[in-house]
C-alpha positions in Angstrom: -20.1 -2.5 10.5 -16.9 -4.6 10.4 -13.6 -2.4 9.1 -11.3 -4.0 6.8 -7.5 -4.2 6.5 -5.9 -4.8 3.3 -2.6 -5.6 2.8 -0.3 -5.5 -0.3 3.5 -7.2 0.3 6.0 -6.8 -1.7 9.7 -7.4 -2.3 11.8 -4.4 -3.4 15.1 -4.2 -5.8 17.7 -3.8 -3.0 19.4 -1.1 -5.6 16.5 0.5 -5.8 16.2 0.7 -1.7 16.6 4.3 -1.8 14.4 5.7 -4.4 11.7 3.4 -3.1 11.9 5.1 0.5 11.2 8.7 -1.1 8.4 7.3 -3.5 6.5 5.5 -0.1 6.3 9.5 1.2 4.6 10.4 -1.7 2.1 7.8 -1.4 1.5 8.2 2.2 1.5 12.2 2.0 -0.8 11.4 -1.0 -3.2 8.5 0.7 -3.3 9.9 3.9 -3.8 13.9 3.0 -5.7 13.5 -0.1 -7.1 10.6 -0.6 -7.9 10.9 3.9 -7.3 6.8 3.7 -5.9 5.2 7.1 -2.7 4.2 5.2 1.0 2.7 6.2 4.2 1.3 4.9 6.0 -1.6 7.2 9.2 -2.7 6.9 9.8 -6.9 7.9 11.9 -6.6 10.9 13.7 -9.9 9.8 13.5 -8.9 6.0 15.4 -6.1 4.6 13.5 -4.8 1.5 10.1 -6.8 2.0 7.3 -4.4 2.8 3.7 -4.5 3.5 1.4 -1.3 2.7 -1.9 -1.7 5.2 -5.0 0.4 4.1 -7.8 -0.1 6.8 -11.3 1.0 5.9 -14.4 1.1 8.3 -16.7 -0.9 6.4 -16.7 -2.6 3.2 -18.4 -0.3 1.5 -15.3 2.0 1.7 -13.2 -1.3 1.3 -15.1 -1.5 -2.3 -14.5 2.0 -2.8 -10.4 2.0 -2.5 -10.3 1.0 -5.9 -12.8 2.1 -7.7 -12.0 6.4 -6.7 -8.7 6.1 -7.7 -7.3 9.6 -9.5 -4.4 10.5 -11.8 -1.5 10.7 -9.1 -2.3 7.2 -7.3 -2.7 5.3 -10.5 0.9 7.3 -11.5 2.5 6.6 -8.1 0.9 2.7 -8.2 2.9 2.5 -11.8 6.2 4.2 -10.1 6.0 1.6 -7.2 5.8 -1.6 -10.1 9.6 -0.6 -10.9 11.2 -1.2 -7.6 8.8 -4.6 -7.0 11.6 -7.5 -7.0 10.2 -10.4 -9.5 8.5 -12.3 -6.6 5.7 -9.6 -7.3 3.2 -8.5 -4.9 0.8 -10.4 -2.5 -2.7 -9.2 -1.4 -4.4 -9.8 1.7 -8.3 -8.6 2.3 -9.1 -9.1 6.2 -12.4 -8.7 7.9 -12.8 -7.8 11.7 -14.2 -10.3 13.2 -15.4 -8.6 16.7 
C-alpha cells in the first residue's frame, strides 16, 4: 500500500509570529499524542513566516480518514490557526508514493 503525504502551506501574520509558535505545539502535542498521526510543522528556510504542516499516512485509506475523524479540539485548534494565516491563504498538496 502506497503512504501519502499531505501538505498544507501557509503564510503567517508576522505580528502574530509568536502566538502562532505556541499554537503549532498544541497541534503537534495534539496530532501526534492523540490523534497518533505522523505530523510536523516546517519552517521555509528562505521564508520567514511561510510554513508547511506535513501529515503522512500509510495508505489512503487513513489518507481518507484524516478528515473525516476529526474531534472537538482539532476542529478548535484548525479555527485558531485561520487567525494567524496571512491573506495569501493556505495551499494543499496530496502526494502518493510512487515506489
Amino acid at each position: 500500500m502506497p503512504r501519502v503525504m499531505f501538505t498544507i502551506s501557509y503564510g503567517i501574520k508576522p505580528e502574530l509570529r509568536e502566538q502562532y509558535i505556541g499554537l503549532t505545539k498544541e497541534m503537534r502535542e495534539h496530532f501526534t499524542n492523540v490523534g497518533r498521526k505522523n505530523y510536523s510543522v516546517f519552517e521555509a528556510k528562505a521564508r520567514k513566516n511561510q510554513f508547511t504542516e506535513v501529515f503522512i499516512t500509510n495508505s489512503l485509506e487513513e489518507f481518507d480518514a484524516l478528515e473525516d475523524n476529526q474531534d472537538e479540539v482539532t476542529e478548535a485548534l484548525v479555527r485558531r490557526l485561520e487567525e494567524f494565516v496571512d491573506d495569501e491563504g493556505m495551499k494543499y498538496s496530496t502526494l502518493v508514493e510512487a515506489v
